[in-house]
MOPAC internal coordinates of N, CA, C and O (Angstrom, degrees):
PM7 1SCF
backbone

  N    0.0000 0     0.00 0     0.00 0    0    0    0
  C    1.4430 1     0.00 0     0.00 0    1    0    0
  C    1.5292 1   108.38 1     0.00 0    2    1    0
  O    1.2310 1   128.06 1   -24.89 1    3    2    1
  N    1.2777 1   102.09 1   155.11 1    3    2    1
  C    1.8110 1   102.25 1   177.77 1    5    3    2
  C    1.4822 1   105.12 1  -158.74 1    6    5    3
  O    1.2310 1   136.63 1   -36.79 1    7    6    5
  N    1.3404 1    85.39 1   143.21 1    7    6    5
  C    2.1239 1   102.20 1  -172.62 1    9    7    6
  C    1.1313 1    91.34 1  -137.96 1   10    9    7
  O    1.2310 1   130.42 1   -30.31 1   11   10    9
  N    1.4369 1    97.51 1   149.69 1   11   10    9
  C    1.3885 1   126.26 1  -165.78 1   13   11   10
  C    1.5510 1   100.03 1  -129.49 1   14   13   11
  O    1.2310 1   123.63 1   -45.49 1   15   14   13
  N    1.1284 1   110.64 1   134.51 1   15   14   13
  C    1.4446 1   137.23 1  -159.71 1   17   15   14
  C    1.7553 1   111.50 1  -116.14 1   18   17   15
  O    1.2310 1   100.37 1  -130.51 1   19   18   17
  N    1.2120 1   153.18 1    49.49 1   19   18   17
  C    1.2247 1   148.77 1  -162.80 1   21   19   18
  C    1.4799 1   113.57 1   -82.21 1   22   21   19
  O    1.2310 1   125.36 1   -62.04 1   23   22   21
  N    1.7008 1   107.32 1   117.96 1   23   22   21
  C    1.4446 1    96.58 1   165.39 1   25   23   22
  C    1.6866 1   121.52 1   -95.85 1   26   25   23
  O    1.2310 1   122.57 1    -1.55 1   27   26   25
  N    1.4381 1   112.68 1   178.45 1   27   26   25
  C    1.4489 1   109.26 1  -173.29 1   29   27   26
  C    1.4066 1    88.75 1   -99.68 1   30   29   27
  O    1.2310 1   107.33 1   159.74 1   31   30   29
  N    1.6681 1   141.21 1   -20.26 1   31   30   29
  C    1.2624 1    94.07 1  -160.37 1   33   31   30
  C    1.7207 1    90.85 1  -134.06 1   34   33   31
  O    1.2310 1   132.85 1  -151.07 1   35   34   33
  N    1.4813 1    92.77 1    28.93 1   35   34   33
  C    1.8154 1    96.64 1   167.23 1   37   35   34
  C    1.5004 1   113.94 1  -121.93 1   38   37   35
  O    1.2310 1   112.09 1   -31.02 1   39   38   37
  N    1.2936 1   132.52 1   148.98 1   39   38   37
  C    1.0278 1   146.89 1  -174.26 1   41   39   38
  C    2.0336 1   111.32 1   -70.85 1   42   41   39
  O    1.2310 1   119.49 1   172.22 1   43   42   41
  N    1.2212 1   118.58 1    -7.78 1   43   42   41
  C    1.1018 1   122.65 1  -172.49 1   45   43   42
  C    1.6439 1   111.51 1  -138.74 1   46   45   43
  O    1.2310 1   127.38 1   -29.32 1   47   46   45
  N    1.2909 1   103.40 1   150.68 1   47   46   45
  C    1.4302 1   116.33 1  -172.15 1   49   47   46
  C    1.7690 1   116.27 1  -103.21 1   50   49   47
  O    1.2310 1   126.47 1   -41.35 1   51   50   49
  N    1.1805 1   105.16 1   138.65 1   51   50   49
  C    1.4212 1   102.86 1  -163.31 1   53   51   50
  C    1.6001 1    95.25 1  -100.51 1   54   53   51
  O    1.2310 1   123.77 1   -61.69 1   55   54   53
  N    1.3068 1   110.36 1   118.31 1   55   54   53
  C    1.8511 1   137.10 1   171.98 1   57   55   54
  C    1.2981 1   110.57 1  -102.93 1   58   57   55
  O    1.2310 1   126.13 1   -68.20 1   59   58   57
  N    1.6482 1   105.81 1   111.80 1   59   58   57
  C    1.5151 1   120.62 1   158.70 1   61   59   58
  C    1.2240 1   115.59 1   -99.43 1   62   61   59
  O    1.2310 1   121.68 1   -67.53 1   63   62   61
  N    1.8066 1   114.38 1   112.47 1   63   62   61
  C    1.7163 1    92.37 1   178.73 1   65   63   62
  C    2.1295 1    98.37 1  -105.72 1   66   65   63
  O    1.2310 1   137.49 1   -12.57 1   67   66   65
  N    1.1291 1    83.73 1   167.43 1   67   66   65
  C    1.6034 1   103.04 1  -177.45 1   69   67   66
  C    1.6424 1   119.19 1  -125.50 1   70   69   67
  O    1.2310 1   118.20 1   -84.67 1   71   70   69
  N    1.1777 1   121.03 1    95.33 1   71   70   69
  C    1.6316 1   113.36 1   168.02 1   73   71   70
  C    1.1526 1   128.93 1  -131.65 1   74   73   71
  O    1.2310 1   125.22 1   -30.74 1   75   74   73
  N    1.4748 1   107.59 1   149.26 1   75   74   73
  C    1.4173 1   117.69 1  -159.24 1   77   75   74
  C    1.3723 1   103.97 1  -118.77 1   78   77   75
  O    1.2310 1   109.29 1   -58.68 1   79   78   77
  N    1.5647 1   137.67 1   121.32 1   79   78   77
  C    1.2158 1   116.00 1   178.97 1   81   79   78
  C    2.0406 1    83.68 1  -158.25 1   82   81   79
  O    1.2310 1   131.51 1   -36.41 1   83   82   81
  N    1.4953 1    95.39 1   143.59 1   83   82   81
  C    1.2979 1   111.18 1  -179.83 1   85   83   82
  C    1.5437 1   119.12 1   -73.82 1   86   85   83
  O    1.2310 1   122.44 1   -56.73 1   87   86   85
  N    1.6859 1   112.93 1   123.27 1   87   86   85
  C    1.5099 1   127.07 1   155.66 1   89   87   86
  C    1.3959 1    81.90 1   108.73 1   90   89   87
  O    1.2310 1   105.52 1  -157.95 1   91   90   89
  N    1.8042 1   144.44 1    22.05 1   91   90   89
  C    1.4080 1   108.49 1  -158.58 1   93   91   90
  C    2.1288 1    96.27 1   -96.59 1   94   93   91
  O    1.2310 1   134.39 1    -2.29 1   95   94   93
  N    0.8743 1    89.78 1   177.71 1   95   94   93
  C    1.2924 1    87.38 1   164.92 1   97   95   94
  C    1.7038 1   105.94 1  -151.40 1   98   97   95
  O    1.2310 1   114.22 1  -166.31 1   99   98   97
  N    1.0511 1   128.55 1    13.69 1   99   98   97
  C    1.1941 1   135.51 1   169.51 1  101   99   98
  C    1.5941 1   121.74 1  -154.63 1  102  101   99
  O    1.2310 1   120.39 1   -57.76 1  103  102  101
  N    1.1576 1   116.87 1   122.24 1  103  102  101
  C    1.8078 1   116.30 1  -179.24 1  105  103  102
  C    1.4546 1    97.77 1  -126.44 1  106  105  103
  O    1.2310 1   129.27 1   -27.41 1  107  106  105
  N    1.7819 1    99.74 1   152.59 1  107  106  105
  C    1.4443 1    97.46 1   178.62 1  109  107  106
  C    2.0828 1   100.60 1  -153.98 1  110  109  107
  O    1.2310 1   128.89 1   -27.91 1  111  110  109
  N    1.0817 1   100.48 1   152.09 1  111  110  109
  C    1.7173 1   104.01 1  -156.09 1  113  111  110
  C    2.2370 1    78.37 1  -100.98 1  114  113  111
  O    1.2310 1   125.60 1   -64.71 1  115  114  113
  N    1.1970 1   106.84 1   115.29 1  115  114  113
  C    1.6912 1   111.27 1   167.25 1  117  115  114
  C    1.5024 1    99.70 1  -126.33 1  118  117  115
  O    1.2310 1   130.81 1   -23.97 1  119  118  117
  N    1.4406 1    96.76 1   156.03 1  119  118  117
  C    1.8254 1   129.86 1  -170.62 1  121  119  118
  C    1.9585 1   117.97 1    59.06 1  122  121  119
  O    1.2310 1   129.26 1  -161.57 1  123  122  121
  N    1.2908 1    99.75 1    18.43 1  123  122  121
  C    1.3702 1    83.28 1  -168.34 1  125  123  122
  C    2.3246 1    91.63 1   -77.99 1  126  125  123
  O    1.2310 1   120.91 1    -9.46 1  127  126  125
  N    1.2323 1   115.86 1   170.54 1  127  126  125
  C    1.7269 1   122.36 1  -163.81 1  129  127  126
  C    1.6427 1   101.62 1    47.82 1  130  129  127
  O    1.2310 1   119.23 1  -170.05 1  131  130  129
  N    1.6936 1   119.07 1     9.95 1  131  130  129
  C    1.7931 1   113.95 1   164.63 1  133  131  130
  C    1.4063 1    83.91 1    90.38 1  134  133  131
  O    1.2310 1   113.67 1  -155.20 1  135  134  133
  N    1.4934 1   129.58 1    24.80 1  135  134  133
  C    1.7086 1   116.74 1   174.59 1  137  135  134
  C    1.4902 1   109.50 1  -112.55 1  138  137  135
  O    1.2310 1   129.22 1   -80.14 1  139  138  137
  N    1.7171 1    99.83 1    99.86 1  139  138  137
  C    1.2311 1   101.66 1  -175.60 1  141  139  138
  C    1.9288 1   115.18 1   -93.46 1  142  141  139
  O    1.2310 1   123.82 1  -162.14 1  143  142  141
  N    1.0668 1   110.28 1    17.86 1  143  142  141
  C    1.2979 1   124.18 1  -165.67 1  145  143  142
  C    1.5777 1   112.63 1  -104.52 1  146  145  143
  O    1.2310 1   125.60 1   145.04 1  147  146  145
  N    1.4179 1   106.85 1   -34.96 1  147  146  145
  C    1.6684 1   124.14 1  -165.66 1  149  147  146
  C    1.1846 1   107.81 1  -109.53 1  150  149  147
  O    1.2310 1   116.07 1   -93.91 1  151  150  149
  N    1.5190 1   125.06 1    86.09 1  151  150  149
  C    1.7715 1   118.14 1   172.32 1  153  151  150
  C    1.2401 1   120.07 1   -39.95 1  154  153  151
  O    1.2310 1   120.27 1   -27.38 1  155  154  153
  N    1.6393 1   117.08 1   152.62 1  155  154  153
  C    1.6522 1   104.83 1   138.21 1  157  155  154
  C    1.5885 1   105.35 1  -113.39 1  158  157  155
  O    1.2310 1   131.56 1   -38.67 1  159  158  157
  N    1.6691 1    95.29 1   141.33 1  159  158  157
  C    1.4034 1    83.42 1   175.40 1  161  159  158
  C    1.2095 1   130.02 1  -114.40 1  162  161  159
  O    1.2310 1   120.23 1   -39.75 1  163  162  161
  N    1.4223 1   117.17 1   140.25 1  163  162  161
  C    1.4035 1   111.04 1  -161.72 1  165  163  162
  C    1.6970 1   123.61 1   -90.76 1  166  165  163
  O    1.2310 1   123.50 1   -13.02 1  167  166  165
  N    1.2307 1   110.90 1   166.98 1  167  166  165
  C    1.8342 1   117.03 1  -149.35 1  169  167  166
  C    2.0645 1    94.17 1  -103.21 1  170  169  167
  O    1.2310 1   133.34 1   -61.23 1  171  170  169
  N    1.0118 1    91.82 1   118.77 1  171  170  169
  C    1.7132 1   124.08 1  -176.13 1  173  171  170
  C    1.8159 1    81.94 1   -55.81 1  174  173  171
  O    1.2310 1   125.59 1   -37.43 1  175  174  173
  N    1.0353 1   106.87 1   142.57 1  175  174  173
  C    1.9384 1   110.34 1   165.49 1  177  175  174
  C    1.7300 1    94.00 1  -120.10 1  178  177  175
  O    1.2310 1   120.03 1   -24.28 1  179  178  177
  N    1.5776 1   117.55 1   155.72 1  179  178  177
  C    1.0567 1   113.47 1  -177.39 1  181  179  178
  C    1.9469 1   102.79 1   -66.85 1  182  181  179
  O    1.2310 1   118.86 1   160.97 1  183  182  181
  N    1.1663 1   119.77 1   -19.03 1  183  182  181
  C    1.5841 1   113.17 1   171.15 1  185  183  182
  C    1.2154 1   112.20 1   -68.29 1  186  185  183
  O    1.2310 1   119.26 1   169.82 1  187  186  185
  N    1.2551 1   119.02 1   -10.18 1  187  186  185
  C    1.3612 1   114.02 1   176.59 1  189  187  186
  C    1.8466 1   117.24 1   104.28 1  190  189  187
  O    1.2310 1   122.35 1   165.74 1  191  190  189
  N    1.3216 1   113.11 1   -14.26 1  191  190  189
  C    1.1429 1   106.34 1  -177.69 1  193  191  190
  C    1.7538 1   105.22 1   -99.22 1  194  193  191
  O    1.2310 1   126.09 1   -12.97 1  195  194  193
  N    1.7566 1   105.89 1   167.03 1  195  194  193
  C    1.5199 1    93.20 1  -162.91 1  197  195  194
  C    1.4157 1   103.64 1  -123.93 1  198  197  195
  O    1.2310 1   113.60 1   -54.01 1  199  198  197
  N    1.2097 1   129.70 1   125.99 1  199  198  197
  C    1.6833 1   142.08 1  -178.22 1  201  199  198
  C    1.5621 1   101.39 1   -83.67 1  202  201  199
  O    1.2310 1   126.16 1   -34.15 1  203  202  201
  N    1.2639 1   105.77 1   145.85 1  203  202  201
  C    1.5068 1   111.55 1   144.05 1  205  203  202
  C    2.2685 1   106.67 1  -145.00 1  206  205  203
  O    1.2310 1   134.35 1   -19.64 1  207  206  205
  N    1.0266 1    89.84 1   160.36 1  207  206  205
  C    1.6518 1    92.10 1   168.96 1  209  207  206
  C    1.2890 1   127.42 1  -134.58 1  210  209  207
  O    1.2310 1   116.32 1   -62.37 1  211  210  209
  N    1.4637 1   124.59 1   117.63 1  211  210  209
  C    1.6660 1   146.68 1  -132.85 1  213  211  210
  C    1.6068 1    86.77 1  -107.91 1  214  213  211
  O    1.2310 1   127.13 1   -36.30 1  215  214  213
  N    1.0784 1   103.88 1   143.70 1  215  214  213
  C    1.9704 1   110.45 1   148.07 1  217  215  214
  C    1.6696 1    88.21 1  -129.09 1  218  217  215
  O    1.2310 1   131.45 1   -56.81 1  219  218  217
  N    1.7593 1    95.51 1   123.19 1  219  218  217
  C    1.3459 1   103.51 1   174.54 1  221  219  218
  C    2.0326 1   106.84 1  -126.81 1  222  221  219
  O    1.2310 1   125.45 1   -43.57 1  223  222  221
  N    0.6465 1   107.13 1   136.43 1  223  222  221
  C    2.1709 1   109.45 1   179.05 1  225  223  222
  C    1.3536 1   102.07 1   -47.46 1  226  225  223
  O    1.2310 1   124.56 1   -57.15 1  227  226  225
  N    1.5818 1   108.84 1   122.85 1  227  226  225
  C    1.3225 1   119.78 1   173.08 1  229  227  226
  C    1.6225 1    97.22 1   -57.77 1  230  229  227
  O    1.2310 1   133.65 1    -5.50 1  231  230  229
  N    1.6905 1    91.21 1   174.50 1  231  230  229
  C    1.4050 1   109.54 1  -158.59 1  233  231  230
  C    1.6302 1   115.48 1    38.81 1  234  233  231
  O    1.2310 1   107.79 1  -138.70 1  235  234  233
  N    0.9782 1   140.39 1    41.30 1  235  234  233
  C    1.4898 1   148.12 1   139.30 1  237  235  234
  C    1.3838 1   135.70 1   -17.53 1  238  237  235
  O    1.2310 1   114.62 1    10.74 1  239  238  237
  N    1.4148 1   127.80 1  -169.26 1  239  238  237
  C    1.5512 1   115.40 1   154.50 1  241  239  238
  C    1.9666 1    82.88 1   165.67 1  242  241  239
  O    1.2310 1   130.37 1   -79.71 1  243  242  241
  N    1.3692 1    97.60 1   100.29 1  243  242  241
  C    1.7699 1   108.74 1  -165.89 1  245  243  242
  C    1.8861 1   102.30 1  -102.54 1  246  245  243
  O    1.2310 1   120.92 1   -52.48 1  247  246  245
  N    1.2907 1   115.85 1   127.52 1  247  246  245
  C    1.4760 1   116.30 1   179.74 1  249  247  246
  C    1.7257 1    75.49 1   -96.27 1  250  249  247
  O    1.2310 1   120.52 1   -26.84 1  251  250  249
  N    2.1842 1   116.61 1   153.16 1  251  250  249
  C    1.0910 1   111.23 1   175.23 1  253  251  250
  C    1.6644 1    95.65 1  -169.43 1  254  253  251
  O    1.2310 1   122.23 1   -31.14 1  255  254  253
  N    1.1187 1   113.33 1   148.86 1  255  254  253
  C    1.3382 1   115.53 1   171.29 1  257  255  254
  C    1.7018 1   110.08 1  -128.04 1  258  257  255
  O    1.2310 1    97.47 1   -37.28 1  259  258  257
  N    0.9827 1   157.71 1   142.72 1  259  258  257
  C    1.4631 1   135.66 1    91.95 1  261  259  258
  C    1.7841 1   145.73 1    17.75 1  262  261  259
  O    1.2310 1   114.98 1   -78.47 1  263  262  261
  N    1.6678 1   127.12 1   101.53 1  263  262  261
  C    1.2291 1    91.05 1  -178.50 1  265  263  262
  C    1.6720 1    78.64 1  -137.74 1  266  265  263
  O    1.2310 1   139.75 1   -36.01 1  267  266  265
  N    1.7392 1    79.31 1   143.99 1  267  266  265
  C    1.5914 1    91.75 1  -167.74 1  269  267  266
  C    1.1630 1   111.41 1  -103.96 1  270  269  267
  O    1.2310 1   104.37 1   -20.83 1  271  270  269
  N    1.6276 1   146.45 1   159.17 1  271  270  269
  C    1.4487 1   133.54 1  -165.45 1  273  271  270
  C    1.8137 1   123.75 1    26.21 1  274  273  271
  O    1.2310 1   126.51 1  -151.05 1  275  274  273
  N    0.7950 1   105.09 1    28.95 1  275  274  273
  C    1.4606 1   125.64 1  -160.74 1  277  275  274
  C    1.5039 1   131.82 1    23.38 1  278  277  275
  O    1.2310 1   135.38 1  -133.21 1  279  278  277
  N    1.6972 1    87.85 1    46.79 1  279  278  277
  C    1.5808 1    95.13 1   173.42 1  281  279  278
  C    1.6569 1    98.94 1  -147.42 1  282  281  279
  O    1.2310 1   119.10 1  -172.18 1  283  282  281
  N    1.3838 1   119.31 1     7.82 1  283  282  281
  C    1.7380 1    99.00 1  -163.69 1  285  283  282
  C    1.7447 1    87.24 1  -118.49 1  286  285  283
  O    1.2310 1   110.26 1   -74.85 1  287  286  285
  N    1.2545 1   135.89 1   105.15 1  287  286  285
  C    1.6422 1   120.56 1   139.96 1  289  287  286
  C    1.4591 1   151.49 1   -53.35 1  290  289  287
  O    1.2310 1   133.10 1   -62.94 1  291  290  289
  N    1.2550 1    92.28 1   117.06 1  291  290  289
  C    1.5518 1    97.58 1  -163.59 1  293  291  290
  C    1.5292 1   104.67 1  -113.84 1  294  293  291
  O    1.2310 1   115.72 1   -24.69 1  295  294  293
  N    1.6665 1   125.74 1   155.31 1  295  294  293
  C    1.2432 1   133.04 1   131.13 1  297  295  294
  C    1.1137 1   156.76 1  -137.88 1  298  297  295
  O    1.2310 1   114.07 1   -16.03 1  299  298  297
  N    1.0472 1   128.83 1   163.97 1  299  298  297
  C    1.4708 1   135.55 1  -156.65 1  301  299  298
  C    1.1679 1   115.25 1   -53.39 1  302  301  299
  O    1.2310 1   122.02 1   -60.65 1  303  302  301
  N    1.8743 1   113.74 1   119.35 1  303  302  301
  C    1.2537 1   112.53 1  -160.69 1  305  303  302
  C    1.7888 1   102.27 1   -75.46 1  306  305  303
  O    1.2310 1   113.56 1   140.93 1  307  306  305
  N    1.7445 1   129.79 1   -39.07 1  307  306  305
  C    1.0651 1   143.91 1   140.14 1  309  307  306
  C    1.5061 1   134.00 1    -6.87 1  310  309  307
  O    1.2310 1   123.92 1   128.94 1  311  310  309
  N    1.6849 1   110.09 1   -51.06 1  311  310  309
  C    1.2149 1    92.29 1   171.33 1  313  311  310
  C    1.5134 1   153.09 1   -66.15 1  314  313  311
  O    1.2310 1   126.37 1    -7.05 1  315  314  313
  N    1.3748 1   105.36 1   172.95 1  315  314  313
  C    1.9340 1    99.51 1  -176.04 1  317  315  314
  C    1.3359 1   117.73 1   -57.61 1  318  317  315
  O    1.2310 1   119.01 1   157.04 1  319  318  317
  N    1.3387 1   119.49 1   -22.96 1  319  318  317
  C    1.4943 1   111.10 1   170.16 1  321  319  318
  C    1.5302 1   107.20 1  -174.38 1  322  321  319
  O    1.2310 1   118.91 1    18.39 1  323  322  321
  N    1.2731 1   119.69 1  -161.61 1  323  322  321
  C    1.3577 1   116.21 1  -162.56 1  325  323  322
  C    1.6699 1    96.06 1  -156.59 1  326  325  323
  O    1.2310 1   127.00 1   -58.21 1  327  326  325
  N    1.7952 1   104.13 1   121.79 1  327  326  325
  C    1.5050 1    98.83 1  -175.75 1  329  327  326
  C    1.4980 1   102.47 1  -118.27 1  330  329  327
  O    1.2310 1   122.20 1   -41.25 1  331  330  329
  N    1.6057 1   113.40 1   138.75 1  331  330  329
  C    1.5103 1   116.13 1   168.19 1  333  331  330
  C    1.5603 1   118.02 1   -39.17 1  334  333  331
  O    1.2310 1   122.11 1   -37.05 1  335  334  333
  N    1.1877 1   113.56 1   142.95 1  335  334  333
  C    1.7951 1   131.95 1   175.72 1  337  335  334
  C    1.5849 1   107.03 1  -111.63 1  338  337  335
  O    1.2310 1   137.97 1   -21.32 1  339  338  337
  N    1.4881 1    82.78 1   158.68 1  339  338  337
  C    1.7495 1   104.04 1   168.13 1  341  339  338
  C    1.6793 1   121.47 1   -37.44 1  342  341  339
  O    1.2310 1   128.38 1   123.32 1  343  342  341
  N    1.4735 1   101.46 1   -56.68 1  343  342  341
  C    0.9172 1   156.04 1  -165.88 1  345  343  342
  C    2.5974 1   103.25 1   -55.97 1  346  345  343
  O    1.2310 1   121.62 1   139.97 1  347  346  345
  N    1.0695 1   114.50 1   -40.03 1  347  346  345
  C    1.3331 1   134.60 1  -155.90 1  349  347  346
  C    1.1989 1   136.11 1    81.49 1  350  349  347
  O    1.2310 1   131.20 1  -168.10 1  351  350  349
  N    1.7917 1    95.98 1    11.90 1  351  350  349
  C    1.5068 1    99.40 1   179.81 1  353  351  350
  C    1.3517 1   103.25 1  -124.02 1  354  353  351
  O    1.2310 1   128.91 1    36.76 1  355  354  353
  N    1.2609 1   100.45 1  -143.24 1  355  354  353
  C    2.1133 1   102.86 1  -162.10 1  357  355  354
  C    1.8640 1   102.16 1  -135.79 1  358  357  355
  O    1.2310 1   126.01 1   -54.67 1  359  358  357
  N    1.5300 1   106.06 1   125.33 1  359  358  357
  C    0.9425 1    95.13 1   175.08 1  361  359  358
  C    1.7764 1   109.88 1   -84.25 1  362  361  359
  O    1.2310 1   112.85 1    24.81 1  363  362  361
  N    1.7944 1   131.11 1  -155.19 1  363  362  361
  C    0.9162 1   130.53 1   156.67 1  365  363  362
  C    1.4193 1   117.50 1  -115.79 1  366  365  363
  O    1.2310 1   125.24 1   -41.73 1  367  366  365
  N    1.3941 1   107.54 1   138.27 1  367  366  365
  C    1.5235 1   118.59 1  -173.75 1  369  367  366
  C    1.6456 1   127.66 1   -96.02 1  370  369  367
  O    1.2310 1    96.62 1   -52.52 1  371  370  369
  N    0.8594 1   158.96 1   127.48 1  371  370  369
  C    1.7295 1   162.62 1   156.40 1  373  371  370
  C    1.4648 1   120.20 1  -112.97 1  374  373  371
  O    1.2310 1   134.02 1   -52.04 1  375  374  373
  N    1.2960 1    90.49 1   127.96 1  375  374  373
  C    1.5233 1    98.68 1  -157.46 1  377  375  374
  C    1.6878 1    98.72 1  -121.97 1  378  377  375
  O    1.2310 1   121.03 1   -64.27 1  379  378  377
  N    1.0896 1   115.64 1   115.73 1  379  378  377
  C    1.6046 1   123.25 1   178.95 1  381  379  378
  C    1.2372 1   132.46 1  -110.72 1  382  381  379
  O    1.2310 1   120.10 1   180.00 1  383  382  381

């Protein structure tokens, strides 16, 4: 899940993402500012699902995936859209 947070008198938008995916024990937010190199990693809840919270520049447009145990790619069933990769698959997109 993902909420978007907009202020009026800041230049950046506040992003909470939320995921839930079974057996994980590690999630991590890659390519969001096109940085596919630098995780964020996201915070385990005792329910099991894992938060993190982004400040990304309004008017945006973020390519992003998920990687879970740090080998499985996932994406966001939620997001605004979904753009083709290098790769033959699709990353996930958010556009602010």
């Amino acid at each position: 899940m993902i909420v978007k947070t907009y202020y009026k008198t800041k230049d950046y938008c506040k992003v909470k993402f939320s995921f839930t995916v079974e057996n994980a024990e590690t999630v991590e937010i890659l390519g969001l500012n096109s940085d596919w190199e630098n995780s964020i990693i996201m915070s385990k809840k005792k329910d099991g699902t894992f938060s993190a919270d982004v400040n990304l520049p309004k008017d945006s447009k973020h390519e992003f995936k998920y990687r879970v145990n740090e080998t499985d790619w996932l994406n966001e069933q939620e997001a605004d859209s979904e753009a083709p990769n290098e790769f033959g698959g699709s990353n996930s997109v958010i556009v602010l």
